[in-house]
C-alpha positions as CSV (number, residue, x, y, z in Angstrom):
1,X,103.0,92.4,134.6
2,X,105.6,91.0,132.2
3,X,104.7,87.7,129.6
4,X,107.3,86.0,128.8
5,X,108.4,86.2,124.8
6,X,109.6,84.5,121.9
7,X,111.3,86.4,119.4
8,X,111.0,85.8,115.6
9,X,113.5,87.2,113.4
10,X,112.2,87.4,109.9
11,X,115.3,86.9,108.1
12,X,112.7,86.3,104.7
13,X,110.8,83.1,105.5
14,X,107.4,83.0,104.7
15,X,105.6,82.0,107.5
16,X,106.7,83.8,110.4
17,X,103.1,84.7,111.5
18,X,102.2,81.1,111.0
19,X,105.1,80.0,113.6
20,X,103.9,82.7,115.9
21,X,100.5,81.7,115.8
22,X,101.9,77.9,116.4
23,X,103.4,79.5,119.7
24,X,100.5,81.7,120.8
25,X,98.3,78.8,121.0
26,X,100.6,77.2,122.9
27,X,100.2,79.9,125.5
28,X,103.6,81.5,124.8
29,X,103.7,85.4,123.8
30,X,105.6,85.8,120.1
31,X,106.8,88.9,118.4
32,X,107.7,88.9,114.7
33,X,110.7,91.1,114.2
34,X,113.1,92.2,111.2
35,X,116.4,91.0,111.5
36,X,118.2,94.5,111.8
37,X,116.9,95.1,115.7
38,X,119.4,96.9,117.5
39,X,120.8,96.5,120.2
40,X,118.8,99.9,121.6
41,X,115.4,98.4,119.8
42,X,116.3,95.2,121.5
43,X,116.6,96.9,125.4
44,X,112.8,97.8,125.0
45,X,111.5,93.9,124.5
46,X,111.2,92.7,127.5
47,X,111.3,89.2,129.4
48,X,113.0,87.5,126.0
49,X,113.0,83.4,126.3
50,X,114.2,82.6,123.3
51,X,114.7,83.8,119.7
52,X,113.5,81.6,116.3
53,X,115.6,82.8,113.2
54,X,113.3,81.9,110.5
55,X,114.6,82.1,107.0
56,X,113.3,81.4,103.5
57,X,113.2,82.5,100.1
58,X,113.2,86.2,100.5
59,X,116.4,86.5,102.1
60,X,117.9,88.6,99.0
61,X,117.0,92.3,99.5
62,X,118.6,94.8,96.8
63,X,120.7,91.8,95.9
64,X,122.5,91.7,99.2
65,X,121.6,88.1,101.3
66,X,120.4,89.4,104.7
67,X,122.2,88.1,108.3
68,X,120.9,89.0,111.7
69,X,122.2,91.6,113.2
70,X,125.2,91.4,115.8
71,X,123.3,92.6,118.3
72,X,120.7,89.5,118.3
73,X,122.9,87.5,118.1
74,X,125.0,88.8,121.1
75,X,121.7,87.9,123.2
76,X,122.2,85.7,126.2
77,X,119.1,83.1,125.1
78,X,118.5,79.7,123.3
79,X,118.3,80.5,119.7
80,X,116.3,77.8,117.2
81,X,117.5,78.2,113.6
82,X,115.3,77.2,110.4
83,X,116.5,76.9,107.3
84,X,119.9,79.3,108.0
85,X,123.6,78.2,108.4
86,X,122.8,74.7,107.2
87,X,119.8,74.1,109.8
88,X,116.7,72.5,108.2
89,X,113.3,74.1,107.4
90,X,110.4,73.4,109.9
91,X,108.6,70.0,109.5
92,X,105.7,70.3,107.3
93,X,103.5,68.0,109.3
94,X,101.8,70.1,111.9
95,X,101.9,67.6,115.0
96,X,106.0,67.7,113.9
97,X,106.2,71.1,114.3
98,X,104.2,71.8,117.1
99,X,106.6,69.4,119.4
100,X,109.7,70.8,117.6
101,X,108.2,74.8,118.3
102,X,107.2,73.6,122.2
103,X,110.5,71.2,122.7
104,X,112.7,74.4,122.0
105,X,110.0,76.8,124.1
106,X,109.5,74.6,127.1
107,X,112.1,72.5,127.7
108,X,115.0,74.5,126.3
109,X,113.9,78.2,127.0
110,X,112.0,77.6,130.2
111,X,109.0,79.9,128.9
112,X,105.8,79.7,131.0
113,X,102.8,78.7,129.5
114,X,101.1,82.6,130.5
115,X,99.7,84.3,127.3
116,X,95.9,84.2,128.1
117,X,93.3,86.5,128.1
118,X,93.3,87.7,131.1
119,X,97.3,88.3,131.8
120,X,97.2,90.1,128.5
121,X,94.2,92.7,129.5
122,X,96.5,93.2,132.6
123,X,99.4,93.7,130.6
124,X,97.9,95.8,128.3
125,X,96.4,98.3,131.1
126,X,99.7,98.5,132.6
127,X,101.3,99.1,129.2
128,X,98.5,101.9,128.1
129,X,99.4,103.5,131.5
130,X,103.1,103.7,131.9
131,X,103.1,104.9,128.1
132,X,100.1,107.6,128.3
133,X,100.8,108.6,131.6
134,X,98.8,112.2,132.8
135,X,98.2,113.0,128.8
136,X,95.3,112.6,126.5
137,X,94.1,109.9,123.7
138,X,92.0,110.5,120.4
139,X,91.4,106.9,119.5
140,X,90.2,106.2,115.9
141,X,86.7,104.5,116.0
142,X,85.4,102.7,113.1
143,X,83.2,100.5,115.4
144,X,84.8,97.7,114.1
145,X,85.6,94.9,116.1
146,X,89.8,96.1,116.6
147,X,88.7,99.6,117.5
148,X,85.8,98.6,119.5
149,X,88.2,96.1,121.5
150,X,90.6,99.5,122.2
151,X,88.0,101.4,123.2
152,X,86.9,99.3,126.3
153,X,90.9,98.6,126.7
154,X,91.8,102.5,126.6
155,X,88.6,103.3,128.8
156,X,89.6,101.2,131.5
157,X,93.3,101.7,131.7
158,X,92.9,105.7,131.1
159,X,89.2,106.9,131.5
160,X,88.3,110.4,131.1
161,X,91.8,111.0,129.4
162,X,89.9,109.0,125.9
163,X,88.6,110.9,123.3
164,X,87.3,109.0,120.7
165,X,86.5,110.5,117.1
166,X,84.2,108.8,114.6
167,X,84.7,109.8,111.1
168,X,81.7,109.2,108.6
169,X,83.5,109.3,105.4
170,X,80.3,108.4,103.1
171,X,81.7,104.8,102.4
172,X,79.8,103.8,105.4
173,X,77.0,100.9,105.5
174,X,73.5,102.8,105.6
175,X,73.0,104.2,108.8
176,X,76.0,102.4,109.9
177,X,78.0,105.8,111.5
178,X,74.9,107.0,112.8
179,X,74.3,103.5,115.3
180,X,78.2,103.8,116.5
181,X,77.3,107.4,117.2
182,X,74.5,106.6,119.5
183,X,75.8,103.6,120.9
184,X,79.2,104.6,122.1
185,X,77.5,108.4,122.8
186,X,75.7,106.2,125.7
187,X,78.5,104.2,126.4
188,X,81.1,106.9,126.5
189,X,78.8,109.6,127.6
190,X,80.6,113.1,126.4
191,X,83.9,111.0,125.5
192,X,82.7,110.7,121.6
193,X,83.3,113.3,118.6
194,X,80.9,112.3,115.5
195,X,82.2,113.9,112.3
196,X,80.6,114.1,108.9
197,X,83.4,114.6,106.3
198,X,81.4,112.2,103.9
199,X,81.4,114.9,101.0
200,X,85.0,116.0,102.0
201,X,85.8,111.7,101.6
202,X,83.9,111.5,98.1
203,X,85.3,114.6,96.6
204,X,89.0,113.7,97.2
205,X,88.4,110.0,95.7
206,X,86.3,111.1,92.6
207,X,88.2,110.1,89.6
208,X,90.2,107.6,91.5
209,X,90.6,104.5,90.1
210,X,93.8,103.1,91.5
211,X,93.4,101.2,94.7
212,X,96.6,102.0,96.3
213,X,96.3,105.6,95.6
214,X,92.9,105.4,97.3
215,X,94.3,103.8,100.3
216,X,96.9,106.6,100.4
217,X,93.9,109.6,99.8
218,X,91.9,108.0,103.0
219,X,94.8,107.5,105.2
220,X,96.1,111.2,104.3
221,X,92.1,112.3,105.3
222,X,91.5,110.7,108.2
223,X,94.9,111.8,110.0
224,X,93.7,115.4,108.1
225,X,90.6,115.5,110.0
226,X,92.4,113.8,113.4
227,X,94.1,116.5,113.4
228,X,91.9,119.6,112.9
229,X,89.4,117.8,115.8
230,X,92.2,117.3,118.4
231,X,93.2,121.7,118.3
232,X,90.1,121.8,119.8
233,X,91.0,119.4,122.5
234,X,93.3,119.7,125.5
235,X,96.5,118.4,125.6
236,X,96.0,115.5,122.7
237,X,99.4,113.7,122.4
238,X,98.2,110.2,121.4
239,X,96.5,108.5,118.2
240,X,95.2,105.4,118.7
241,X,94.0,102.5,116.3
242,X,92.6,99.3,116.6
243,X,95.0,97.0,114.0
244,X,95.1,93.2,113.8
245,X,98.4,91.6,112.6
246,X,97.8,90.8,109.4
247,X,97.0,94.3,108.3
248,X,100.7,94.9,108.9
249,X,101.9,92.2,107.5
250,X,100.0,92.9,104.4
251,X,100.6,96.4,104.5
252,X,104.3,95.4,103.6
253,X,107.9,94.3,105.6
254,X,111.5,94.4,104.5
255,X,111.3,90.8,103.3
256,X,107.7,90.5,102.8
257,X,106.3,91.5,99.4
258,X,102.9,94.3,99.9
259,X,99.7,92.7,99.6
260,X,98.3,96.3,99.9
261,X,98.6,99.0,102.2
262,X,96.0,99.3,104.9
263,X,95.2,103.2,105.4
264,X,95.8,102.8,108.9
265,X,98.9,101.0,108.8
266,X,100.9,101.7,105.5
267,X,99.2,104.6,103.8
268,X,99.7,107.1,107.2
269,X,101.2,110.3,106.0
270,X,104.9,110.6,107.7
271,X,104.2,113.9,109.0
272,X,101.6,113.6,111.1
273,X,101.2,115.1,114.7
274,X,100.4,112.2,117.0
275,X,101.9,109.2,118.5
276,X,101.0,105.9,117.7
């Protein structure tokens, strides 16, 4: 099944994933995108209600002020401007905005009130299977709640074609890797690979001082040791991670300034094997 969306182009406003957490909790699905989608990127969203270009003070990239591209703009579907050509900023006042953001999404773009729980797991089953198809998954589990949430998600949607890989990188809570080891071994009897590479983790970051560049060293050692797992696996086209929104956010957009990168997000070497 198909929710219906609401597109925010970030054209460098600063609270773009507040305005998409305004709409979420209206029941309405929201995507935060950068405002060069083309027209090919654009084919691939599906069931587009409307589109919020949301602009703000980092609107200057390289000197140049940023404009949507052509391509959104050619869209057939009610567009609600914020502080671009003249429009005014959001209301401050949260009851304002909230009427404003559901005014534009309910009576003006017609979008049904259907992002809940359960139409998402549906969504996201039917997503996970048109995309994996007949191949095989190696999901990354921290046994953290984001990878934990994947793991029941990928194992009901895909089943035996889930690997999951737990890497104990020594940075681990005391006896932390060794409880996700035994309680996903049950869960996902034979579907779990446990991995030790805690001295290999240490040795690379000794001396290390600079965050960033740690960041960089662990993302560059986990998909290292992803990679020399899945050759011993069939057929392993897919790497999958559990990531919440603001890890990307923070990780660093064409308009929004890096907080820092997240090893799973922004510090991922380029050449990696896998899909994401």
């Amino acid at each position: 099944m198909q929710v219906d969306k609401i597109l925010i182009i970030d054209l460098g406003g600063t609270k773009n994933a507040e305005i998409a957490r305004d709409l979420r909790h209206s029941l309405v699905y929201s995507e935060v995108h950068p405002h060069d989608l083309t027209a090919a990127e654009l084919a691939e969203i599906k069931n587009v209600r409307g589109i919020i270009i949301n602009s703000g003070p980092n609107r200057e990239v390289d000197g140049v002020e940023i404009e949507p591209s052509p391509d959104i703009l050619a869209l057939n579907v009610p567009f609600l401007h914020t502080g671009y050509n003249g429009h005014p900023n959001l209301p401050e006042d949260h009851e304002q905005r909230i009427k404003l953001l559901n005014d534009f999404i309910f009576d003006i773009c017609k979008a049904k009130p259907n992002w809940t729980i359960e139409n998402f797991i549906k969504w996201k089953m039917a997503e996970i299977k048109s995309e994996v198809g007949g191949k095989n998954v190696l999901l990354a589990l921290s046994g953290g709640v984001d990878s934990t949430v994947l793991a029941a998600l990928l194992g009901k949607a895909i089943g035996d074609q889930l690997t999951m890989i737990h890497v104990n990188t020594g940075l681990m809570r005391k006896n932390e890797s060794e409880n996700i080891r035994d309680i996903f071994g049950k869960k996902f009897p034979g579907q779990l690979i446990y991995v030790d590479a805690s001295e290999r983790f240490l040795t690379k970051l000794e001396g290390v001082a600079d965050p960033e560049e740690k960041r960089r060293i662990i993302g560059n050692e986990f998909i290292a040791v992803f990679e020399q797992e899945s050759s011993r696996l069939d057929d392993i086209e897919f790497l999958a991670q559990g990531t919440i929104y603001p890890d990307i956010i923070e990780s660093g957009t064409k308009t929004a300034k890096k907080v820092k990168s997240h090893h799973n997000v922004g510090a991922l070497p380029e050449d990696m094997q896998f899909k994401l």
